[in-house]
C-alpha positions as CSV (number, residue, x, y, z in Angstrom):
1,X,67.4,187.7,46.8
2,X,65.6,187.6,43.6
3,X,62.6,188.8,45.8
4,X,64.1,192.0,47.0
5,X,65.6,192.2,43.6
6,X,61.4,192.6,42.4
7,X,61.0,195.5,45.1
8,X,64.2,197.3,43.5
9,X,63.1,197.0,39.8
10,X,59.6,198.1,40.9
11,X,60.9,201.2,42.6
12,X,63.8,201.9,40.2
13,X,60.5,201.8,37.4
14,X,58.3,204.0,39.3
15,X,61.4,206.5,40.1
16,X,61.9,206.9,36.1
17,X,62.0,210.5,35.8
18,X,61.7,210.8,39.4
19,X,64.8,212.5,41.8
20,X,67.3,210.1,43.2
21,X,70.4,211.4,44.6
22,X,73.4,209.9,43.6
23,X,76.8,211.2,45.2
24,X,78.5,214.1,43.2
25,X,80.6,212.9,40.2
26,X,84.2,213.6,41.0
27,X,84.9,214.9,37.8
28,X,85.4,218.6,38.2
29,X,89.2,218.5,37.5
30,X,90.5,218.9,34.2
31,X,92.9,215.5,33.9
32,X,91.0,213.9,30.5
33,X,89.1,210.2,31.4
34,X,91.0,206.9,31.1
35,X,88.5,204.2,29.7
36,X,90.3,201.8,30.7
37,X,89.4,198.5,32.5
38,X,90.4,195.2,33.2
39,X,87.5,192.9,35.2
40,X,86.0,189.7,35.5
41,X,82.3,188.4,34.5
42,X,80.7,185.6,36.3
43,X,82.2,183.3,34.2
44,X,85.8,184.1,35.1
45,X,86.9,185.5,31.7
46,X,88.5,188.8,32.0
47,X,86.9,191.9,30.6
48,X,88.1,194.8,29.1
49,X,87.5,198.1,27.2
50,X,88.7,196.8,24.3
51,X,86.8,193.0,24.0
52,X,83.8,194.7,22.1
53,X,85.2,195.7,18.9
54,X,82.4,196.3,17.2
55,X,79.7,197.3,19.8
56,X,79.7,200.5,21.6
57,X,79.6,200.3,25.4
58,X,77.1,201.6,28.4
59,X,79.1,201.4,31.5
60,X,77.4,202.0,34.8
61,X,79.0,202.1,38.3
62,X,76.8,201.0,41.1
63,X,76.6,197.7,43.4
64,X,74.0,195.3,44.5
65,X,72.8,196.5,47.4
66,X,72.0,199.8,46.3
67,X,69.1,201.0,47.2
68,X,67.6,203.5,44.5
69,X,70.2,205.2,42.4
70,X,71.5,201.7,41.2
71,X,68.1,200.0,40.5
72,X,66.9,203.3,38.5
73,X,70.0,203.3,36.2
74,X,69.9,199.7,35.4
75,X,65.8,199.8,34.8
76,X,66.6,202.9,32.6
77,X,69.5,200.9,30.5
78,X,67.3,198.1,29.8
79,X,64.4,200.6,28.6
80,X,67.3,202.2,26.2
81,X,68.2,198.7,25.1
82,X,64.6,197.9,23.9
83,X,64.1,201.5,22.8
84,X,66.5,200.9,20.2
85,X,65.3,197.6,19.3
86,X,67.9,195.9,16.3
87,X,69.9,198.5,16.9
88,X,70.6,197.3,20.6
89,X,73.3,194.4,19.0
90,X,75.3,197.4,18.4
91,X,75.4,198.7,22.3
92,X,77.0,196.1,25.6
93,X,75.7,197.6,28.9
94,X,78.0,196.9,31.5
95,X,77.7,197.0,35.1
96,X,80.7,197.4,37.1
97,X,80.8,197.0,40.6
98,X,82.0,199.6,43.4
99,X,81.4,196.9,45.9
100,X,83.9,194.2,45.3
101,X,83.9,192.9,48.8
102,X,80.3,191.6,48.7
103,X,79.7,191.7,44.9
104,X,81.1,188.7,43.5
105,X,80.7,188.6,39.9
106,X,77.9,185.7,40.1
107,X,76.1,187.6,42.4
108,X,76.6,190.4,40.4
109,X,75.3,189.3,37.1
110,X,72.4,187.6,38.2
111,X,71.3,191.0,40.0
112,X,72.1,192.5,36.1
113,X,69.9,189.6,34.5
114,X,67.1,190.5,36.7
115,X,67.2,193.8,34.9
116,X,68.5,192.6,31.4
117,X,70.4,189.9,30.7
118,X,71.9,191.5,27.9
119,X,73.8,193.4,30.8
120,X,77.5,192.1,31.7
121,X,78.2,192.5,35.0
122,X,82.0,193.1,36.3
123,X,83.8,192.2,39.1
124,X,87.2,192.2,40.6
125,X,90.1,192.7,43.4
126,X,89.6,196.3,45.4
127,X,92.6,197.3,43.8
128,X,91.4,196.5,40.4
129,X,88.0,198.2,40.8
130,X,89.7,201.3,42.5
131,X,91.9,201.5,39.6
132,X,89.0,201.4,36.9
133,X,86.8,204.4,39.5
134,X,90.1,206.6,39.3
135,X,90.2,206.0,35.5
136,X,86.8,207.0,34.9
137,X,86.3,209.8,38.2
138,X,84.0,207.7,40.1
139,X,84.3,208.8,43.7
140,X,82.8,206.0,46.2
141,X,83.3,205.3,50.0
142,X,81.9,203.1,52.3
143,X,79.5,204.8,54.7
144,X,78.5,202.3,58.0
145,X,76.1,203.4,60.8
146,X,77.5,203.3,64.2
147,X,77.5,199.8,65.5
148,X,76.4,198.3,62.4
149,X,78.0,194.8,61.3
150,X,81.0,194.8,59.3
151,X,79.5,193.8,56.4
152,X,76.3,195.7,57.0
153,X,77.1,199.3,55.1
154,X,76.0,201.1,52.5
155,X,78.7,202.6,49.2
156,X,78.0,206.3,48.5
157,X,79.0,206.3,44.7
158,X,79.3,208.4,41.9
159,X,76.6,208.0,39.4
160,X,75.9,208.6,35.3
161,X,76.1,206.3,32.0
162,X,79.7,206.2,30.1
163,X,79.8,206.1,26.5
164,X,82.6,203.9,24.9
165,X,83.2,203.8,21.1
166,X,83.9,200.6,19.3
167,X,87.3,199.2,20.5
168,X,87.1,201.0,24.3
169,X,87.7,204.5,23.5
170,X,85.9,206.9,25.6
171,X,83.2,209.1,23.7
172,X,80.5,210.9,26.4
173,X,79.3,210.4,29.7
174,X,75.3,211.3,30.3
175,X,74.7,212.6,33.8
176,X,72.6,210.7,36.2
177,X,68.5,211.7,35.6
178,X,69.4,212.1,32.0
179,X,66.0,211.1,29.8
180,X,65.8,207.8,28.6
181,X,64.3,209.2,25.1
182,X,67.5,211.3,25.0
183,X,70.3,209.0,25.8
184,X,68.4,206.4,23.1
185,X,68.1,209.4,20.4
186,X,72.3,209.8,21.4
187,X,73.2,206.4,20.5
188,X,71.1,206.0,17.4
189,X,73.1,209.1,16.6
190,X,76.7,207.3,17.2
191,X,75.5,203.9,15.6
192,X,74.8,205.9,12.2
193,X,77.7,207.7,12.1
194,X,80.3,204.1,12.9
195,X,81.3,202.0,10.1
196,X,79.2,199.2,10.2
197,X,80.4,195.7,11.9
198,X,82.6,193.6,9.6
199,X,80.2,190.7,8.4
C-alpha cells in the first residue's frame, strides 16, 4: 500500500497547479454550514470540532483510494503546513473520510502520515460520516462499473479546504485548485488576528 501510496504523492506533487476535477460542491443553497462533527482517529478517541481549542482547523473530505483529487489536496495541505513553518502549531489538518466502508481509521491515518503526519485522519459509522457531509455540503456517491466487485468502486466526492476557528466554529471554505501561496497568506492572516493560545 505504502507503494501505491508513493505513486499518489508523486502525482498529487506534479498535479500542483495542475486541473483535477473534483465533483461539484453541493453548496449552492442558502441553508448556512454546520461545522459540526463527531469521528474517530485511529486510536479510537472520538473527535470533534470542538477538541482543538486553541488551533484552527483544515478539514479535507476525500478517501483512500482516490485517485487524484484526494492525493493533490493532501500534498497541497502538507506544503501549507511547512509554508507556515512555527506558525503551523497553530493550524490541525484533518482528513475525514467519505469512504467509511473501506477506510478504517488505521488505514486512514497511515495513508494521512504518508503525506504529513501532522494530519488527523477521521473515521466512523456511514451514518456518522453522512451526517458530518450534510453538515458541511459535501455531496459524495458511490460510482461502480458494471460487473465490478462489490468492494471494487470508486466515491465521486465533493472537494475544497474548510476553515474552522479555534473551538470548531466555521470561518471559510477555499475551493478546490485554490493556490497554495494563497491559502498559506489566508491563515497567517487569521492566526494574527486570534488571541494567542493560553500558555
Amino acid at each position: 500500500m505504502i507503494r501505491a501510496l508513493g505513486r499518489f504523492a508523486l502525482t498529487a506533487l506534479l498535479a500542483l497547479g495542475a486541473s483535477a476535477v473534483p465533483a461539484a460542491d453541493a453548496t449552492t443553497d442558502d441553508t448556512p454550514l454546520r461545522p459540526r462533527y463527531l469521528l474517530m482517529d485511529a486510536k479510537g478517541r472520538a473527535v470533534t470540532n470542538e477538541t482543538f481549542p486553541e488551533q484552527f482547523q483544515l478539514l479535507s473530505f476525500g478517501y483512500t483510494f482516490c485517485p487524484d483529487v484526494c492525493p493533490t489536496t493532501l500534498a497541497e495541505v502538507a506544503e501549507v503546513m511547512k509554508q507556515l513553518g512555527p506558525l503551523a502549531d497553530r493550524v490541525q489538518p484533518v482528513f475525514i473520510t467519505v469512504d467509511p466502508a473501506r477506510d478504517t481509521p488505521a488505514q486512514l491515518q497511515q495513508y494521512a502520515d504518508f503525506f504529513d503526519p501532522r494530519i488527523i485522519g477521521l473515521s466512523g459509522s456511514p451514518a456518522l460520516v453522512e451526517r458530518v457531509a450534510q453538515n458541511y455540503k459535501v455531496r459524495y456517491e458511490i460510482v461502480r462499473e458494471p460487473g465490478a466487485a462489490p468492494d471494487a468502486y470508486a466515491v465521486d466526492h465533493s472537494a475544497g479546504l474548510y476553515v474552522l476557528a479555534p473551538g470548531g466554529s466555521f470561518v471559510k471554505k477555499f475551493a478546490f485548485g485554490t493556490p497554495v501561496n494563497q491559502i498559506t497568506d489566508s491563515l497567517r492572516q487569521l492566526i494574527d488576528q486570534a488571541p494567542a493560545p493560553r500558555q
